[in-house]
N, C-alpha and C positions, 0 to 999 in steps of 0.2 A: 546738801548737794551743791557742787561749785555751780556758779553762772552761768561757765559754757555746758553743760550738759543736760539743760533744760531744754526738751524737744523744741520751743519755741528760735531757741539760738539757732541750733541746729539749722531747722527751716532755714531763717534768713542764710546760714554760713553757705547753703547751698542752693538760694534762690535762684542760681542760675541753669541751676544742671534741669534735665525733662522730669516731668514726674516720675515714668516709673522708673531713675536713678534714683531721686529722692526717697520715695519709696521702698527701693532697695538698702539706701544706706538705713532710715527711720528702723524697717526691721531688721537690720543686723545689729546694730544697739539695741531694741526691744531684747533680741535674745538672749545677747551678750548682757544685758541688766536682768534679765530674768534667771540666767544659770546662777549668774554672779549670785543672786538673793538668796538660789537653792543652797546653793552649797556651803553658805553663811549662815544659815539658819535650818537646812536638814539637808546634810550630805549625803546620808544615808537612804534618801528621800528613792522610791523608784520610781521617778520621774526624771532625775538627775541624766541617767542614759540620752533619753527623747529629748532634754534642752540642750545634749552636748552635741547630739546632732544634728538640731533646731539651728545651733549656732554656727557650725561648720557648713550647711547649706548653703544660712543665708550669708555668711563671708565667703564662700565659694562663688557664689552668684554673682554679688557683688564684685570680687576678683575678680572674672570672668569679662564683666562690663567694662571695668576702668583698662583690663589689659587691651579689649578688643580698640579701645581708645590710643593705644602708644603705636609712636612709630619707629618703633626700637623692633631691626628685623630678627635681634635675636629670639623673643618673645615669640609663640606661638600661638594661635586662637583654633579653636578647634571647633564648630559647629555642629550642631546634630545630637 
């Protein structure tokens, strides 16, 4: 595994942002490493559905956070 992608990196690269952003980013890498491993090692897996959507959440969410962040008026945020 490269250097930067050792959850500890991670941490410090975003010791600035609130917890639950940090939080947000840590799981959408958890998931995105866990599809990753499914589909590498049993694609056929039927679990593979639930990590794809696992993973589309938690980078939804995330999107969701960093966009509600820009002040780009083209960009929308949607609450609720």
């Amino acid at each position: 595994m490269p250097v930067g992608h050792h959850p500890e990196h991670t941490v410090k690269a975003y010791r600035d942002e609130c917890p639950a952003t940090t939080r947000l980013i840590l799981e959408a890498r958890w998931a995105h490493y866990r599809l990753t491993d499914a589909l590498e090692h049993d694609p056929d897996s039927t679990a593979v559905p639930a990590l794809r959507r696992s993973k589309l959440l938690h980078a939804g969410a995330l999107c969701d956070v960093l966009a509600m962040r820009t002040r780009d008026p083209d960009v929308e945020c949607h609450s609720g």
